[in-house]
C-alpha positions in Angstrom: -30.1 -6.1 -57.6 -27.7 -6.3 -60.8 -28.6 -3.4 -62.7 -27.5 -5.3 -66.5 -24.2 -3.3 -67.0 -21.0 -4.7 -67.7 -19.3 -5.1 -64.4 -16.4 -2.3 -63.8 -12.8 -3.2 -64.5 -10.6 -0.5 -63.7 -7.0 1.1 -64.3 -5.2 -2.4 -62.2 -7.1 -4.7 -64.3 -6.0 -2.9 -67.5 -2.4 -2.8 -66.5 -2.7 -6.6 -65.5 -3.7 -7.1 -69.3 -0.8 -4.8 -70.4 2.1 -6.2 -68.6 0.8 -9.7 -70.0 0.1 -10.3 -65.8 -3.4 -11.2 -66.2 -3.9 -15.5 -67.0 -6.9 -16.2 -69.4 -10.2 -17.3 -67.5 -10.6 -21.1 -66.3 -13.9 -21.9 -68.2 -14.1 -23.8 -71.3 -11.3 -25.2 -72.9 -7.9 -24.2 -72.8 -6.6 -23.2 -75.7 -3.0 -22.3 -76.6 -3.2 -18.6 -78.0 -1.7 -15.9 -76.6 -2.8 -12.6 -75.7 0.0 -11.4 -78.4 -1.4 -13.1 -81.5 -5.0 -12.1 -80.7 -4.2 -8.5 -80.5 -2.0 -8.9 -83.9 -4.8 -10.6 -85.6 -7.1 -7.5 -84.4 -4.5 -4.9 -85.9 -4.6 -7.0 -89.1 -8.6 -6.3 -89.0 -8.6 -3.0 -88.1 -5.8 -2.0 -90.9 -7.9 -3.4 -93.1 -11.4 -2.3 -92.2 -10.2 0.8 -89.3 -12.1 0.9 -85.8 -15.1 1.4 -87.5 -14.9 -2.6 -88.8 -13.6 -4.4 -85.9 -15.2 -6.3 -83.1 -14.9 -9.4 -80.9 -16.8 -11.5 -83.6 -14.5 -10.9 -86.4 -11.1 -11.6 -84.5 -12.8 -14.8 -82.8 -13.6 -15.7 -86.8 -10.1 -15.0 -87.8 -8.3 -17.4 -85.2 -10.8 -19.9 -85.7 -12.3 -20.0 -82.4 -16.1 -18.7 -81.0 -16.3 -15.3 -79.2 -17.1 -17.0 -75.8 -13.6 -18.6 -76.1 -12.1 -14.9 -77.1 -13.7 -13.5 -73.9 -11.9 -15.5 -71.6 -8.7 -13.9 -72.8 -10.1 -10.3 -72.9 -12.8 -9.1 -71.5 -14.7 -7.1 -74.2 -13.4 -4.6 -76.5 -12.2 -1.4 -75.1 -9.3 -3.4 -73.3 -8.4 -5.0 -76.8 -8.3 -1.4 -78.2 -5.6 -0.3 -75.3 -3.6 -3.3 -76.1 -3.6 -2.4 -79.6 -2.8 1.0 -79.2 0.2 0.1 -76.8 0.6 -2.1 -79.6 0.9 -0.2 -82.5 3.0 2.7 -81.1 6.1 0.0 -80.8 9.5 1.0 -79.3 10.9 4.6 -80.3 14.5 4.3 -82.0 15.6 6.7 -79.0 18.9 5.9 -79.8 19.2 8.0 -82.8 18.0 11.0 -81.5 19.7 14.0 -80.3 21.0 14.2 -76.8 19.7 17.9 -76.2 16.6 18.3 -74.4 15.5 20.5 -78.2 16.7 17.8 -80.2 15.6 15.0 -78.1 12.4 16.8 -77.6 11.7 17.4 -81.5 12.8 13.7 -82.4 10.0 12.4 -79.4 7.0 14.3 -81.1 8.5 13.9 -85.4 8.7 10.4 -83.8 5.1 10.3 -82.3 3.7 11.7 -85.3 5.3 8.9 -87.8 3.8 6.4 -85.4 0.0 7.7 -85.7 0.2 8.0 -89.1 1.6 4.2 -89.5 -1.6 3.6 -88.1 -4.1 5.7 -88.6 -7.3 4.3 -86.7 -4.7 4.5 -83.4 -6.4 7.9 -83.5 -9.6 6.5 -83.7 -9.1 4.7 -80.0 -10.3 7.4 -77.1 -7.6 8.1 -74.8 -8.8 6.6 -71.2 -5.9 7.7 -69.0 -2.5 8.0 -69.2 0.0 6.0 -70.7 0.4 2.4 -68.8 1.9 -0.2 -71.3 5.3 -1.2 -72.2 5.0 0.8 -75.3 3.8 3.9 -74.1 6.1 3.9 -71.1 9.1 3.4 -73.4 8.1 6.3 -75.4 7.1 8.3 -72.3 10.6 7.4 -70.6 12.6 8.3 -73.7 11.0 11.7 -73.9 11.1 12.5 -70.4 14.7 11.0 -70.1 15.9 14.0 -72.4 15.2 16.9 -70.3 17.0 15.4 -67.6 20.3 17.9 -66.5 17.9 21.1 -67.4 16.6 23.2 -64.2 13.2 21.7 -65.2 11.3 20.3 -62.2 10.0 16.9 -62.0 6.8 18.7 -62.4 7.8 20.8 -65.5 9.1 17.3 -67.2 5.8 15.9 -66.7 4.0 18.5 -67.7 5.7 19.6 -71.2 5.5 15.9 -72.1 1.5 16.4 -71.4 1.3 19.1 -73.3 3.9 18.0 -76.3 2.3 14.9 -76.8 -1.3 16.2 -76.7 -0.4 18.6 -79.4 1.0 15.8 -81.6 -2.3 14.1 -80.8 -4.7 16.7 -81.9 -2.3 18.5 -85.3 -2.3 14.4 -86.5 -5.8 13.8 -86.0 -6.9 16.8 -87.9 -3.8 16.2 -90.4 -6.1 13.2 -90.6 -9.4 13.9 -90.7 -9.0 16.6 -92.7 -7.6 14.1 -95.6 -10.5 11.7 -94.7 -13.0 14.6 -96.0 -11.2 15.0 -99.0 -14.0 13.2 -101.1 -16.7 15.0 -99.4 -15.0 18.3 -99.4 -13.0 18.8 -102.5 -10.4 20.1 -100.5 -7.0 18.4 -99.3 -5.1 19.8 -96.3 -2.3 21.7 -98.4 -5.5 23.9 -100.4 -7.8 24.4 -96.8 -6.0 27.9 -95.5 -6.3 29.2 -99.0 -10.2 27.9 -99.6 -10.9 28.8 -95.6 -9.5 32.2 -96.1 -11.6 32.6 -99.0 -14.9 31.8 -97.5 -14.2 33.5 -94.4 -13.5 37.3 -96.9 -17.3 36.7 -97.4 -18.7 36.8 -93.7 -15.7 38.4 -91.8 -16.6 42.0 -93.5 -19.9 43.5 -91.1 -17.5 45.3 -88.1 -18.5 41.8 -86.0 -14.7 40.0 -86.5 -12.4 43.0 -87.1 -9.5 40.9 -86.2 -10.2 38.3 -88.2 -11.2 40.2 -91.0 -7.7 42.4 -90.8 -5.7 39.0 -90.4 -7.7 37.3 -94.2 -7.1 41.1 -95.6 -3.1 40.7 -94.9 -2.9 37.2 -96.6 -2.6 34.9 -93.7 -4.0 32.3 -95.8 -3.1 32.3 -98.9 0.4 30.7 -98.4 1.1 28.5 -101.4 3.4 26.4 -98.7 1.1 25.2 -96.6 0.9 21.4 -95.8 0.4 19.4 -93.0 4.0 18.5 -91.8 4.6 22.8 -91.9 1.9 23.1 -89.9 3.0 20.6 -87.3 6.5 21.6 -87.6 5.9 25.4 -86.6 3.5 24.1 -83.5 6.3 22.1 -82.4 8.5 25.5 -82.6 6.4 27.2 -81.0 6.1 24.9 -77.7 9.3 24.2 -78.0 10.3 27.7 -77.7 8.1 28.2 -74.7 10.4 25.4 -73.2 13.3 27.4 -74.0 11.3 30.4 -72.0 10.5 27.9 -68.7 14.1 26.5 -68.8 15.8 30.2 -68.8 13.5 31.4 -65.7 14.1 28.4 -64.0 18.2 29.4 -64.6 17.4 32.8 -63.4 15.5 31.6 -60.3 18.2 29.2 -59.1 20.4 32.0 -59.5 18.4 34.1 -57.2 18.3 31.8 -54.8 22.0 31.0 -54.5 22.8 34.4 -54.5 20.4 35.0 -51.9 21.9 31.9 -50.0 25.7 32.9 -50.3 25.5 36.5 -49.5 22.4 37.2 -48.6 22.0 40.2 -51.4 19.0 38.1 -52.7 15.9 40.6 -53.1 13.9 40.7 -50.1 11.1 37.7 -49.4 
């Protein structure tokens, strides 16, 4: 017995839409859009208005035609929101970037970054699974495609791509949200360490947080040079660096293990 939800579509059907494999639905009248200028007009809503302001109705409106017409070429709205976002994070000019994995690496995420910030409400579309559109595969290619002739593992690749790109992820989305607040708050990203430091001197003084309170008491966050791209720049340091780390002991263990195999003066298994 139906149960009234929406019938599942999953990752195959998505893909299908993404890849541009998927034909638009045989009812009603056939119309001559394609699936390129309905996502456009629904970027052209949502930088106007965000998420928040965009449905089926509005781009149905915009292109002249009812929503039962838009359905037949997407299927509701969360599948238009992972076209857009394949959308909106366009090709990455890979070709300018450095060709050491660092380099490569830092260009990727600064690259990333710019992206989200052209369009902010990108940020605003939850992440369903990993990347499967032309886009995202381009950008996800390019990154991966500069840590090839390291000692990394095909594993390792994947993995510091998973972790780089969720870090540029969640430093823009609070880059973001943090400005958002701003009229609420009082308080724009460059003054929060200094304010937050402040506030926390009042309640980080009863023995409870004696870390904390020894960090505010050396002046951890009263910096007169923070700001949101120094923030993001040192987290991509820092991972960075920790690549540096994985790369080196994956040197050293290959070097164990030919020594091991030449002359058997390897340590013992």
């Amino acid at each position: 017995m139906a149960d009234g939800r929406a019938p599942r579509r999953g990752p195959e059907y998505t893909l299908d839409l993404l890849w541009r494999a998927r034909r638009p639905g045989s009812r009603g009248p056939r119309g001559s859009l394609t699936l390129d200028q309905i996502v456009r007009t629904a970027m052209e809503i949502a930088d106007a208005e965000g998420i928040a302001g965009l449905s089926m109705r509005k781009v149905a409106e915009r292109l002249g035609m009812t929503t039962m017409s838009l359905y037949r070429y997407i299927p509701g709205k969360d599948e238009l929101l992972e076209l857009m976002f394949d959308a909106a994070s366009g090709r990455p000019d890979s070709g300018s970037w450095p060709d050491d994995w660092r380099g490569g690496l830092a260009a990727f995420a600064r690259g990333s970054r710019a992206a989200l910030l052209a369009r902010p409400w990108s940020m605003d579309i939850p992440v369903s699974g990993p990347p499967m559109g032309p886009n995202n595969l381009a950008w996800m290619e390019a990154g991966l495609s500069r840590m090839n002739g390291t000692p990394l593992t095909e594993e390792d690749m994947i993995g510091v791509l998973m972790v780089l790109s969720g870090f540029v992820l969640g430093q823009t989305r609070l880059e973001r949200s943090v400005d958002q607040a701003v009229s609420r708050t009082g308080v724009s990203y460059d003054e929060l360490g200094r304010v937050y430091g402040r506030l926390m001197a009042k309640v980080a003084v009863d023995g409870r947080f004696p870390t904390l309170a020894r960090i505010i008491r050396a002046g951890v966050f009263e910096s007169e040079q923070q700001s949101a791209e120094g923030d993001f720049e040192y987290g991509l340091e820092f991972i960075l660096d920790g690549v540096a780390v994985m790369i080196r002991n994956r040197e050293l263990q290959a070097a164990r293990a030919g020594g091991a195999g030449a002359g058997g003066t390897g340590p013992p298994g």
